[in-house]
RODO-2510 file (C-alpha; in nm, 4 decimals, decimal comma):
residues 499
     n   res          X          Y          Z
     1     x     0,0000     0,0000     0,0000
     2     x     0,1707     0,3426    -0,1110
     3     x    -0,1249     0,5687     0,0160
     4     x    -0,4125     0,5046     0,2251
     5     x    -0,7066     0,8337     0,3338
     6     x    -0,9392     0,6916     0,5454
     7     x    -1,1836     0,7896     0,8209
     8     x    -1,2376     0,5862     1,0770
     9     x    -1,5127     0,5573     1,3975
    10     x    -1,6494     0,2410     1,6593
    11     x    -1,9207     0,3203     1,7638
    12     x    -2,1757     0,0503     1,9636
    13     x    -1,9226    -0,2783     1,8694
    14     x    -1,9365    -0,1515     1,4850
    15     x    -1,6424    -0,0212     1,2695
    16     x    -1,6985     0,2159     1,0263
    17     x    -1,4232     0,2789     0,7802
    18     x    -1,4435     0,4967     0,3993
    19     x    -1,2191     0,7032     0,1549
    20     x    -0,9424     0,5915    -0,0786
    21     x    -0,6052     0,3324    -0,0993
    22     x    -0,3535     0,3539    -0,3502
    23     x    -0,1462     0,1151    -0,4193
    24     x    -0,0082    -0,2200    -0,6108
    25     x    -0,1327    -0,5786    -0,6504
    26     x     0,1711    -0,8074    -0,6297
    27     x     0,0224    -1,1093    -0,7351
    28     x    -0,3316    -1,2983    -0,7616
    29     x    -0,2770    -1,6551    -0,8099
    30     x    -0,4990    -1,9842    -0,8933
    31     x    -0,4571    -2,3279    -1,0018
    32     x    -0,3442    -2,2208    -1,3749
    33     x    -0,1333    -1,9782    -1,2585
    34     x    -0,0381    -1,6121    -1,1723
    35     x    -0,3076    -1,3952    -1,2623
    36     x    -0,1552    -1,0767    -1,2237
    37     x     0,1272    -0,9203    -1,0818
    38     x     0,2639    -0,5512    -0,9821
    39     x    -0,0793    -0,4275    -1,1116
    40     x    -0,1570    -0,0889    -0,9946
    41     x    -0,4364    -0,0506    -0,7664
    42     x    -0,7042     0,2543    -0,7127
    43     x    -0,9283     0,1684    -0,4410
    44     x    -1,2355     0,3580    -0,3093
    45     x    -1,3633     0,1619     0,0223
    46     x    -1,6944     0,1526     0,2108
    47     x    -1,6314    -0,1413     0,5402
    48     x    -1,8223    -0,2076     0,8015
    49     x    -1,7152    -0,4421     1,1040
    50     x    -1,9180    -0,5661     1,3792
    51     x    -1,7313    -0,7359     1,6562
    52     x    -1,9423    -0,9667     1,8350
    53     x    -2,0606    -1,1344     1,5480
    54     x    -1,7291    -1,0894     1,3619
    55     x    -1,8824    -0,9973     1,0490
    56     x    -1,7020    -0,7975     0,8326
    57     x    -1,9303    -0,6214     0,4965
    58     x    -1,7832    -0,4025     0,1895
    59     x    -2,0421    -0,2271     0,0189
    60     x    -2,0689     0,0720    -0,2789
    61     x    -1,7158     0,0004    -0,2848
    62     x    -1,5436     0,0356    -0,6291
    63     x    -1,1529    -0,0325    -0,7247
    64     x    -0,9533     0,0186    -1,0764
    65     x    -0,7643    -0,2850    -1,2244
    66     x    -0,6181    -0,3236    -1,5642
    67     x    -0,7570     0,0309    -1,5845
    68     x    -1,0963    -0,0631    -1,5497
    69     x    -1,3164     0,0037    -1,2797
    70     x    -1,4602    -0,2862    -1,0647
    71     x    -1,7694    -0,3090    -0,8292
    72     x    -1,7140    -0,4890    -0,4800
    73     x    -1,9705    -0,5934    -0,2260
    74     x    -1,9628    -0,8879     0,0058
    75     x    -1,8953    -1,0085     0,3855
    76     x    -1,6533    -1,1519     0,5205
    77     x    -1,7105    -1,4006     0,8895
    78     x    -1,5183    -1,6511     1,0920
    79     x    -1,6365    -2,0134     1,2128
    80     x    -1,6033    -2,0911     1,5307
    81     x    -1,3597    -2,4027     1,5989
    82     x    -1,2672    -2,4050     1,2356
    83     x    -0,9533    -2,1987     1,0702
    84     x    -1,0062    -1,9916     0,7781
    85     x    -1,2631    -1,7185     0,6732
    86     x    -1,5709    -1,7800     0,5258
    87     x    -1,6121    -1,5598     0,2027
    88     x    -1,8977    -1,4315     0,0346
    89     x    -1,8023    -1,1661    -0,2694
    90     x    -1,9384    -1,0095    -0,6046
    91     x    -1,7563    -0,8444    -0,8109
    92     x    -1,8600    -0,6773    -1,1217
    93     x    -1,7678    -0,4712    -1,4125
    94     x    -1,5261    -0,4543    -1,7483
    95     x    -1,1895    -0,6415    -1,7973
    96     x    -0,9697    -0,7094    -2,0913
    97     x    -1,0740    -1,0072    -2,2910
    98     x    -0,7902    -1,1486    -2,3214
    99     x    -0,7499    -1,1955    -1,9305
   100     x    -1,0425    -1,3396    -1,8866
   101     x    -1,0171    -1,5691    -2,1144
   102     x    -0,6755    -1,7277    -2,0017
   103     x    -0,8622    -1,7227    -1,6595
   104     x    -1,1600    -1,9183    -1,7927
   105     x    -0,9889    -2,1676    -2,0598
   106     x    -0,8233    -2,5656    -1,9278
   107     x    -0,5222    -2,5689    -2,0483
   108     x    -0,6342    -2,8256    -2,3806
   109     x    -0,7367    -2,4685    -2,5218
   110     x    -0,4366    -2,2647    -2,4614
   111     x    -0,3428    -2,3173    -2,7774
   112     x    -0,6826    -2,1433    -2,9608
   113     x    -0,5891    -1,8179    -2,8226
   114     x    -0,1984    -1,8361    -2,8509
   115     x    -0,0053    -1,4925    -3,0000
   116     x    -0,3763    -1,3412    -2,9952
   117     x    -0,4334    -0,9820    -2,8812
   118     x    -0,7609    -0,7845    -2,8020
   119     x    -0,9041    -0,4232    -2,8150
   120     x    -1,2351    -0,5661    -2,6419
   121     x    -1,3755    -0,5889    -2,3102
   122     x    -1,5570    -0,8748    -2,1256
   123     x    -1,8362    -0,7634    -1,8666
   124     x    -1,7610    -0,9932    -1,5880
   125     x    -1,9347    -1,1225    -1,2417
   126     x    -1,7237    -1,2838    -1,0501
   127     x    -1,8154    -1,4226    -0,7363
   128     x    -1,6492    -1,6304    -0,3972
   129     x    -1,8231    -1,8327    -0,1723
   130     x    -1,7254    -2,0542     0,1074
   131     x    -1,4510    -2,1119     0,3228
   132     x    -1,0910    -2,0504     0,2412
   133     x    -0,7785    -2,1305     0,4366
   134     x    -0,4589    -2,2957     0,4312
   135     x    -0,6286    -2,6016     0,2876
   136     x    -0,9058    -2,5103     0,1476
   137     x    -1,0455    -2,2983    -0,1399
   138     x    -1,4079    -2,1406    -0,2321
   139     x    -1,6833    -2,1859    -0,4720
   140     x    -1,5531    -1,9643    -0,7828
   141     x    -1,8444    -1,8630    -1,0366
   142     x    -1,7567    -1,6557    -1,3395
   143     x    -1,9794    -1,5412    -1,5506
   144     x    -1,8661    -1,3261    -1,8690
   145     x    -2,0029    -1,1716    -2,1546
   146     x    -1,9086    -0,9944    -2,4882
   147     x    -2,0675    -0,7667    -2,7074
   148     x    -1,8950    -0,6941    -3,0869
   149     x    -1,5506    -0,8433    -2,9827
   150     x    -1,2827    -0,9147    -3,1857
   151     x    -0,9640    -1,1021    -3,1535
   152     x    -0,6579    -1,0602    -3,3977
   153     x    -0,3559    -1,3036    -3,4567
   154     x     0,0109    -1,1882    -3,6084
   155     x    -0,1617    -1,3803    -3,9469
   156     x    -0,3647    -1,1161    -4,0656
   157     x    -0,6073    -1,3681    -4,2139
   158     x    -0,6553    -1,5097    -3,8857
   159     x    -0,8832    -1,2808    -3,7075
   160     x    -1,2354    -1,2630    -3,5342
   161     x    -1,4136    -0,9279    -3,6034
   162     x    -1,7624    -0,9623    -3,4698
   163     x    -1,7947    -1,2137    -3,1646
   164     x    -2,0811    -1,2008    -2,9326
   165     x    -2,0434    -1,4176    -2,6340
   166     x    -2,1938    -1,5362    -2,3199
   167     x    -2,0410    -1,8283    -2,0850
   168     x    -1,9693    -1,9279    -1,7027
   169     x    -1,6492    -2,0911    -1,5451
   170     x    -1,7656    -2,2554    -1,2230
   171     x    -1,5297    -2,4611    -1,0234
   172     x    -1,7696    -2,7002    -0,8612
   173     x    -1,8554    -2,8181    -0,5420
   174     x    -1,4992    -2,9551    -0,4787
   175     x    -1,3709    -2,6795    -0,5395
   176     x    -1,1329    -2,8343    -0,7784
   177     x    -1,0101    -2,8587    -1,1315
   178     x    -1,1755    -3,2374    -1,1481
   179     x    -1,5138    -3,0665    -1,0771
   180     x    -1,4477    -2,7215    -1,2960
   181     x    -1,6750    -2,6483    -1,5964
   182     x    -1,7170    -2,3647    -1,8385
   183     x    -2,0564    -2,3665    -2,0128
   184     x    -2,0998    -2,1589    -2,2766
   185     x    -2,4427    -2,0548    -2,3286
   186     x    -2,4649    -1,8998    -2,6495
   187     x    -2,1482    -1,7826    -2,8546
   188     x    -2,2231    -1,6133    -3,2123
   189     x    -1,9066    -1,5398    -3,4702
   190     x    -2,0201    -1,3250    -3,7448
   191     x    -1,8650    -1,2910    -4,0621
   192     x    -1,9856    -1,1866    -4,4497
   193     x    -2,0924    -1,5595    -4,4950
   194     x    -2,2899    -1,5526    -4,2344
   195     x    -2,3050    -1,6176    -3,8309
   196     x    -2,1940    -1,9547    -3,6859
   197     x    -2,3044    -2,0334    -3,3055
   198     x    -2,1552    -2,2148    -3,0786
   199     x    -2,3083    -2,3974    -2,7114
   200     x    -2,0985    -2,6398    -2,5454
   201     x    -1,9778    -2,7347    -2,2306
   202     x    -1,6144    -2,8369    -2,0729
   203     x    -1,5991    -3,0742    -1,7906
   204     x    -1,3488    -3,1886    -1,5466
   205     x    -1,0152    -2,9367    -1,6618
   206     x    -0,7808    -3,2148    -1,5969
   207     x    -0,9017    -3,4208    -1,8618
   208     x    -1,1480    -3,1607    -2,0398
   209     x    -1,4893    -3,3648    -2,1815
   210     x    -1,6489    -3,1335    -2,4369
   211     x    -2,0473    -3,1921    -2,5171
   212     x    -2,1716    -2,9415    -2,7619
   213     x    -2,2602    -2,8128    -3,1214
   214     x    -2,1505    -2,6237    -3,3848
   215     x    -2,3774    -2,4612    -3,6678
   216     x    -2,4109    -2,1912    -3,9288
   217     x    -2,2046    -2,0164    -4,1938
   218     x    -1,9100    -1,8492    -4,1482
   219     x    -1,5617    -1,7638    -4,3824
   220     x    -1,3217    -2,0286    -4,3687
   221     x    -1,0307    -1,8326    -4,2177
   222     x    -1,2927    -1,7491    -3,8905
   223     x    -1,3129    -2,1273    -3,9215
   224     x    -0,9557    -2,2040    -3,8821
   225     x    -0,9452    -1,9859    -3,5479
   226     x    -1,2275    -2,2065    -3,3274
   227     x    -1,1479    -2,5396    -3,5173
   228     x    -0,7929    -2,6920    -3,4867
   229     x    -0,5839    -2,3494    -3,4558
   230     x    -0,2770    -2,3473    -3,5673
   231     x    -0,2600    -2,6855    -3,7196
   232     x    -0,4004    -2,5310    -4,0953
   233     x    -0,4229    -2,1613    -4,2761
   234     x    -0,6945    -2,0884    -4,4594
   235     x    -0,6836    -1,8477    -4,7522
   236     x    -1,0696    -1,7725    -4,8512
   237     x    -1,3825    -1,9811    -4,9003
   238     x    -1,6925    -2,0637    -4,6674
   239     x    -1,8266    -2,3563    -4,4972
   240     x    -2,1352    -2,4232    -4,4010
   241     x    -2,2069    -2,6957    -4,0831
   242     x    -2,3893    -2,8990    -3,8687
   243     x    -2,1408    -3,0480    -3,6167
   244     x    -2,1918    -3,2054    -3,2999
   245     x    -1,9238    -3,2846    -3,0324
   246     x    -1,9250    -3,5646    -2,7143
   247     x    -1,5999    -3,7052    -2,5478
   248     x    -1,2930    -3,6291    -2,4625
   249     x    -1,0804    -3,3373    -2,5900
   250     x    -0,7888    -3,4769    -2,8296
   251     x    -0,4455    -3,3991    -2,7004
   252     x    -0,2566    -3,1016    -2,8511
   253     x     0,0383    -3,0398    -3,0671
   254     x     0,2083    -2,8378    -2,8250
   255     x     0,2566    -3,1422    -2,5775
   256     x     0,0295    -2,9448    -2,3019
   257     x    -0,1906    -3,2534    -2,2888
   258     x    -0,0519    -3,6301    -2,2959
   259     x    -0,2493    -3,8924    -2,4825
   260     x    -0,3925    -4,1636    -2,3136
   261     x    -0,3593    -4,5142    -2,3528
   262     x    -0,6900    -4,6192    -2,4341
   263     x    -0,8476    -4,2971    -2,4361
   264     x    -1,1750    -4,3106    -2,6606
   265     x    -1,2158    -4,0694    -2,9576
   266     x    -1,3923    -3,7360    -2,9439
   267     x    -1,7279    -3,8471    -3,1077
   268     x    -1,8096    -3,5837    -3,4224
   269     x    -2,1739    -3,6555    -3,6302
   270     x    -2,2839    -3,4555    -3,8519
   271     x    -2,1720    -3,2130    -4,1895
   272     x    -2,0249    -2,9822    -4,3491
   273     x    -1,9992    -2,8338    -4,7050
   274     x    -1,7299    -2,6381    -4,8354
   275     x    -1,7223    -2,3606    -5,1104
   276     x    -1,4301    -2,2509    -5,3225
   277     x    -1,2140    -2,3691    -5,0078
   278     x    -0,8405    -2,2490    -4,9855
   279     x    -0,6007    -2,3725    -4,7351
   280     x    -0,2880    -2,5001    -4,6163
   281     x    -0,2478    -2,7789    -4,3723
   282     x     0,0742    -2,6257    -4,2207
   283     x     0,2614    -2,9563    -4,0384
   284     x     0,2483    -3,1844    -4,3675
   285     x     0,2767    -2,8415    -4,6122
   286     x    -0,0738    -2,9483    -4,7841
   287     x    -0,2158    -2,7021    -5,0255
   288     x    -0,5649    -2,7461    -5,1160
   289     x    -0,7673    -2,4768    -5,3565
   290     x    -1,0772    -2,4267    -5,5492
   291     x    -1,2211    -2,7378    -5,2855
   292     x    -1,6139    -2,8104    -5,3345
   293     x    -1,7150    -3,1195    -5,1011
   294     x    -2,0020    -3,2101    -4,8679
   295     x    -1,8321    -3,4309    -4,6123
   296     x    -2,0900    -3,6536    -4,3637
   297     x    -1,9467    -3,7096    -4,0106
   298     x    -2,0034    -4,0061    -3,8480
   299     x    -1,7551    -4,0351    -3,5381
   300     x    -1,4726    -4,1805    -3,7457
   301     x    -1,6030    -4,2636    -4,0919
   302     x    -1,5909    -3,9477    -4,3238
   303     x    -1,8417    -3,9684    -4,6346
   304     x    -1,6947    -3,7402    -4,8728
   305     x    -1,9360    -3,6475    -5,1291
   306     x    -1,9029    -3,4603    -5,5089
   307     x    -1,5850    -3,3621    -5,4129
   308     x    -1,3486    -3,1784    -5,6461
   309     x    -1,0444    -2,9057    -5,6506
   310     x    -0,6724    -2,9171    -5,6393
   311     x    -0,5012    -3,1011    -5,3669
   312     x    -0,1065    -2,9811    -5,4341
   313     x    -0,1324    -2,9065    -5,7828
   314     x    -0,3645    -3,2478    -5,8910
   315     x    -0,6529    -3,1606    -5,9798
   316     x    -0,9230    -3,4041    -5,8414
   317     x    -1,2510    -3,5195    -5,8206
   318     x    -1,3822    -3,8057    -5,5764
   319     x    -1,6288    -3,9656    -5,3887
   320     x    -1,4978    -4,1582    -5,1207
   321     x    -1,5748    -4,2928    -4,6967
   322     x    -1,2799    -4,2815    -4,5419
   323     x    -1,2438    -4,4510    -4,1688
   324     x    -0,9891    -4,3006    -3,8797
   325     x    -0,8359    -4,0741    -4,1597
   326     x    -0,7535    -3,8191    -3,8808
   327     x    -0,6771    -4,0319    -3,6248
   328     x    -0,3976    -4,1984    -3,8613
   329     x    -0,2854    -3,8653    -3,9103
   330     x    -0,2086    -3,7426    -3,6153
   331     x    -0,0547    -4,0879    -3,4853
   332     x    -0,3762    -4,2018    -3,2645
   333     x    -0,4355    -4,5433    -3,4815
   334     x    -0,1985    -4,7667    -3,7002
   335     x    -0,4260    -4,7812    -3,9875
   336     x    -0,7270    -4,5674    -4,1939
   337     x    -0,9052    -4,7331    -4,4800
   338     x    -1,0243    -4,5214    -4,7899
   339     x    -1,3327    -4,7127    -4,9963
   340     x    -1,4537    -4,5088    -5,3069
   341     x    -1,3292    -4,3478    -5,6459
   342     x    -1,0995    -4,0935    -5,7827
   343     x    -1,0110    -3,9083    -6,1090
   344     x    -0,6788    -3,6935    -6,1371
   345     x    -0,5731    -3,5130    -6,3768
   346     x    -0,1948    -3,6061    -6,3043
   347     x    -0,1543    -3,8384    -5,9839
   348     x     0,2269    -3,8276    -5,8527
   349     x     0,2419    -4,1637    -5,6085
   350     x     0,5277    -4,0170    -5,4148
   351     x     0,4044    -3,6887    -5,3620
   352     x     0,0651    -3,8498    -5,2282
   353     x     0,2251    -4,0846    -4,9803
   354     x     0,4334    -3,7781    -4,8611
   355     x     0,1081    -3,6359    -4,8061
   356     x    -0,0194    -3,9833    -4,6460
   357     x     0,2529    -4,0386    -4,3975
   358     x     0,1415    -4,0717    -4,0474
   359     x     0,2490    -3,8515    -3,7545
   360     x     0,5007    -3,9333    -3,4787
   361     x     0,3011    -4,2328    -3,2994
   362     x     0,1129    -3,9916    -2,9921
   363     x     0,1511    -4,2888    -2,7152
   364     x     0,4782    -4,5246    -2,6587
   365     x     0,2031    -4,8111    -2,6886
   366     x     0,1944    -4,6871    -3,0448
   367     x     0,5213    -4,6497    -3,0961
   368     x     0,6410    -4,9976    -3,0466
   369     x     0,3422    -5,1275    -3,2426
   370     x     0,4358    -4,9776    -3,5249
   371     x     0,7435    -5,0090    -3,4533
   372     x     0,6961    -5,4303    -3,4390
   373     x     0,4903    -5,4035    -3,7795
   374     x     0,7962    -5,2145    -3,9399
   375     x     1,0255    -5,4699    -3,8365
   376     x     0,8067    -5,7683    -4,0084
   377     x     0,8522    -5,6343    -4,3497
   378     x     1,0913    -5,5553    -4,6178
   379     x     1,1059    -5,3139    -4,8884
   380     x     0,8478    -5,4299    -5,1291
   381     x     0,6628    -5,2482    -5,4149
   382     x     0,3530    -5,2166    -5,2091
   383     x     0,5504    -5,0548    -4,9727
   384     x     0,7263    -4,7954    -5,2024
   385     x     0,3780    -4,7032    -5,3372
   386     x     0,0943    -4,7121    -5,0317
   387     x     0,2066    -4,5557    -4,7045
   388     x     0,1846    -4,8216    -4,3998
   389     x    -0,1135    -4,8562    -4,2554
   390     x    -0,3234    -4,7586    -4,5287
   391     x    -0,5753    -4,9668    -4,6674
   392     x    -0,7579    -4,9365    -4,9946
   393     x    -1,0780    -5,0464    -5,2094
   394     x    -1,0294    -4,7500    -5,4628
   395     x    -1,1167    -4,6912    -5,8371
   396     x    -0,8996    -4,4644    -5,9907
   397     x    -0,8815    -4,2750    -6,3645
   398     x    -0,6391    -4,0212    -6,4744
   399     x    -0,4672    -3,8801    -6,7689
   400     x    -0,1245    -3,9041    -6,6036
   401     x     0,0151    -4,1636    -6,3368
   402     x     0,3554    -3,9994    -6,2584
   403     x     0,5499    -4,3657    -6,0600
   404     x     0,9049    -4,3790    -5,9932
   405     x     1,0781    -4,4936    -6,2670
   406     x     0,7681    -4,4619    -6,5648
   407     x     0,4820    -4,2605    -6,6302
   408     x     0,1075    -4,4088    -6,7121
   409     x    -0,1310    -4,1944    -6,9420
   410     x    -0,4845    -4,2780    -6,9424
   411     x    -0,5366    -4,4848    -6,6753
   412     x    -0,8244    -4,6715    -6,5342
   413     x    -0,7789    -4,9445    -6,2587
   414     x    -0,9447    -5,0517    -5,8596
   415     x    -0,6817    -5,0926    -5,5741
   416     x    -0,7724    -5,2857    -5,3346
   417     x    -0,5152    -5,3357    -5,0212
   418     x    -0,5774    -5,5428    -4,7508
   419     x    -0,2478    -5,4852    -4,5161
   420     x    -0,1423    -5,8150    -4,6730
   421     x    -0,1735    -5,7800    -5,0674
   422     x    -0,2059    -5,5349    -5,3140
   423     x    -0,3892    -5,5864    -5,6241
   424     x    -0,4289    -5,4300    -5,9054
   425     x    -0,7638    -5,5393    -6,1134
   426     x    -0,9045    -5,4191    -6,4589
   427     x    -0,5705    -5,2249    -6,5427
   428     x    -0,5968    -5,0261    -6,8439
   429     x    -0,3075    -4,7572    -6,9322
   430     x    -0,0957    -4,6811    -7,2407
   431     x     0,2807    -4,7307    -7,1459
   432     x     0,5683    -4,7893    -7,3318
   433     x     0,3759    -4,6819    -7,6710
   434     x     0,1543    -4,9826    -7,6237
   435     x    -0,1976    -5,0141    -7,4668
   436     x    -0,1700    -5,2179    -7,1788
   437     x    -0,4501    -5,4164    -6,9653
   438     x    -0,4601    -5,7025    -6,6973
   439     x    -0,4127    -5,7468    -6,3497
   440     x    -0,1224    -5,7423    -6,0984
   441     x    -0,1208    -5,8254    -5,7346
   442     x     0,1580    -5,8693    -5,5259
   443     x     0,2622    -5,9321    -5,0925
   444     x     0,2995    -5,7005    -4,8561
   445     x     0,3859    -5,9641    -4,5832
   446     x     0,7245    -6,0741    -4,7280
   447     x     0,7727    -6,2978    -4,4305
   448     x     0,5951    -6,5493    -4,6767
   449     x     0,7914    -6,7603    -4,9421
   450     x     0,5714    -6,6528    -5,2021
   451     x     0,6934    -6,4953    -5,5512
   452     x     0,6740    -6,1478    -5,4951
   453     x     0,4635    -6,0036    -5,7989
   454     x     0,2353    -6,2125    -6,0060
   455     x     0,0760    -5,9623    -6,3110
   456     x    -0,1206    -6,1440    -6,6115
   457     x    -0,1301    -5,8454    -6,8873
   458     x    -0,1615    -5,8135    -7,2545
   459     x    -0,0068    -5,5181    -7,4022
   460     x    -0,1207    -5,4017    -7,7837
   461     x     0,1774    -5,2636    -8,0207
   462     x     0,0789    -5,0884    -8,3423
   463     x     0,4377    -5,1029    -8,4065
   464     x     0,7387    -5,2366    -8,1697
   465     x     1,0527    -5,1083    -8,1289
   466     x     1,2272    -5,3873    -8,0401
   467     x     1,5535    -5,2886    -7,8952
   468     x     1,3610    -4,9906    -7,7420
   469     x     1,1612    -5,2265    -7,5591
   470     x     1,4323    -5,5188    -7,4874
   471     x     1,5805    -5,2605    -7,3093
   472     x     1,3368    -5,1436    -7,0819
   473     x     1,2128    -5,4748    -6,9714
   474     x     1,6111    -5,5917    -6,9495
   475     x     1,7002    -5,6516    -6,6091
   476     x     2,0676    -5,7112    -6,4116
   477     x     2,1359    -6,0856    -6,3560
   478     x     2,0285    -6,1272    -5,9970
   479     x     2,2899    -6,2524    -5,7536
   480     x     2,2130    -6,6434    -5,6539
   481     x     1,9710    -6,6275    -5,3310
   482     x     2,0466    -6,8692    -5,0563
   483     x     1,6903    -7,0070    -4,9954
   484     x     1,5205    -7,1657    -5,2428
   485     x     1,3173    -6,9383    -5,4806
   486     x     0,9398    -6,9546    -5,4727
   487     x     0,7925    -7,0769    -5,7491
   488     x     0,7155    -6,7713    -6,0411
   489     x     0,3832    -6,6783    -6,1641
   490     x     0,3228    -6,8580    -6,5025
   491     x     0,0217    -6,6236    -6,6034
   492     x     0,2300    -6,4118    -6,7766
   493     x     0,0947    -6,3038    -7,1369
   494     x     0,4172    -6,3017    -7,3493
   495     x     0,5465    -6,2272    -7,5940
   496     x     0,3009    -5,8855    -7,6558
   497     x     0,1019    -5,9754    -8,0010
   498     x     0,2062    -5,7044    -8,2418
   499     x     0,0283    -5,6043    -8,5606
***
């Protein structure tokens, strides 16, 4: 306290104290962490005391924090044969948003609101009930509201311009992070596509449960700050949803929440539809543009419907379910299977299973599972061309079919991968100058003596050029193996039938 002016007088047991205190806030702490600290402090005070029923009541008393003026009233007792004080306090007024919300948020969400700043104000009630002490802590309710808010990021197309809010952080009758909760009641982001809204609850901030829903319009780059932040950049489009939410918050990025061993997917059902989408998906350096799709949510099957754009220069059209496709992703599962079909313009393999790869395995469990299916197989074709883990039923045309060592034009053929084969059925492709169809399968589980491709194809010369092609399908004289070799495939079609 720098400077205190008060008046003072007792008069029948009571203590009656006004005027002003100047001064500075050291610190406020909670369970998260320092609140503030060496905040200035303009106080003006109205106490009462009375002694015998040591009772102690502020009232029309007002002090100035963060430069904004609060509004105190409350009493303050002690229990007989018990330490500590029992509390009972409102406070009420205008705070920065920013503060409030790094008061309000479990840690899980930290990471929404990261390198964000604020003009805006939150009207806040704030209120502490109960006994505190040594051991002990009080009921905490906050309530908070906005009005026109807005929230801006160092990416200028990261920003919230128009947010209208209205939520409560309660930390329960244990007075606890197990039994804390933030409800938001109603939570409206406006944009020129529209308004999306947002009611949901948080439960328990030491493993956050979310239940809630998500619905409305809204520009995709006001998308990208409430759903995964940081993990994608959008450029432009809208979206358009119907999403609802039950379980358990994934873990994050960052490393500020552990995955658990066992721990049960968030559940997501419903849709969404995106228009003219453009966006990166930062950690794998995916560029997507000009995206049109209706995607169905069903916890972890994804029904992608009428799809088409430009996923890193191929341009693309598909319908397609796809099953734990984000969970593979972000190293929660082994595998994801993708059912449906595809046309490409140009299709480069190795760019797509760049794009394919799974993350870093999220729990050691993982880890050495993956680790113990890496170990059980060689280097095979199927494994240059599919990433592991990915299984396929797919049907697939394109003009171009960019592989390693040749390129296919005009390509029609179904994959189908099982984890243990690959094949190949109704092939069709020019190659070579020739127009080639059949069928090719070959292992993926080379602990097997089997022959390692077996292909039965025709290919259709108008004219050969025979050293041309004696030279491509030449091949080094392999060094004797030690086993035995398995048996070849005898359904070869050769020589080709020229005309």
């Amino acid at each position: 306290m720098r400077q205190a002016r008060l008046a003072a007088s007792i008069r029948r047991g009571v203590l009656r104290a006004s005027g002003t205190l100047l001064g500075e806030l050291n610190y406020l702490r909670n369970s998260r962490g320092t609140r503030f600290q060496q905040e200035p402090v303009w106080a003006s005070v109205n106490y009462r005391l009375e002694f015998k029923k040591r009772l102690g009541t502020l009232h029309h008393t007002r002090a100035t924090l963060n430069g904004d003026t609060i509004r105190i009233r409350g009493t303050h007792t002690t229990v007989a044969n018990q330490p500590g004080t029992l509390l009972n306090f409102t406070f009420e007024g205008q705070q920065p948003l920013m503060e409030v919300l790094h008061a309000a948020l479990p840690a899980n969400l930290e990471p929404y609101i990261a390198g964000a700043t604020s003009p805006s104000k939150a009207h806040i009630r704030y209120t502490i009930s109960g006994l505190t002490g040594p051991t002990v802590r009080p009921r905490n309710v906050l309530t908070f509201g906005l009005r026109r808010a807005r929230l801006l990021w160092p990416d200028p197309k990261r920003r919230i311009d128009h947010w209208d809010l209205q939520a409560t952080y309660d930390n329960g009758e244990a007075h606890s992070l197990k039994t804390t909760s933030l409800t938001v009641q109603h939570c409206r982001v406006y944009s020129s596509a529209g308004r999306l809204n947002v009611a949901l609850t948080l439960r328990d901030f030491t493993r956050p449960f979310v239940s809630g829903r998500l619905r409305g319009r809204t520009e995709l780059p006001q998308l990208a700050v409430v759903v995964a932040p940081g993990q994608w950049r959008a450029r432009h489009g809208t979206a358009e949803m119907d999403i609802r939410l039950h379980g358990l918050l994934p873990p994050t990025d960052d490393g500020s929440a552990a995955a658990m061993i066992g721990q049960p997917s968030l559940s997501v059902q419903g849709q969404v539809t995106l228009q003219n989408a453009s966006f990166v998906v930062l950690d794998r350096n995916v560029d997507f543009s000009e995206l049109n799709v209706r995607v169905g949510l069903r916890d972890s099957i994804w029904t992608l419907s009428h799809a088409s754009g430009v996923l890193d220069h191929m341009r693309f059209q598909a319908s397609a379910t796809t099953t734990n496709l984000l969970d593979y992703l972000t190293g929660q599962r082994l595998n994801m299977q993708v059912a449906g079909n595809f046309a490409v313009d140009e299709l480069r393999v190795q760019r797509l299973r760049e794009l394919l790869r799974p993350s870093a395995a999220a729990t050691r469990l993982l880890a050495r599972q993956r680790a113990a299916a890496a170990s059980t197989k060689m280097a095979t074709l199927g494994g240059s061309l599919i990433p592991p883990g990915v299984r396929l039923h797919v049907g697939l045309r394109c003009n171009r079919l960019v592989l390693a060592a040749d390129t296919l034009e005009q390509v029609g053929l179904t994959v189908l991968h099982d984890g243990q084969r690959v094949e190949v059925q109704n092939l069709a492709a020019r190659v070579w100058g020739a127009q080639m169809r059949g069928n090719v399968s070959w292992p993926t589980d080379t602990l097997q003596q089997v022959a390692p491709i077996q292909f039965a194809l025709n290919m259709h010369y108008d004219t050969v050029n025979y050293r041309r092609l004696m030279a491509r399908i030449a091949r080094p004289r392999a060094a004797r193996p030690r086993l035995r070799p398995a048996r070849p495939c005898a359904s070869c079609c050769w020589p080709p039938t020229a005309r």
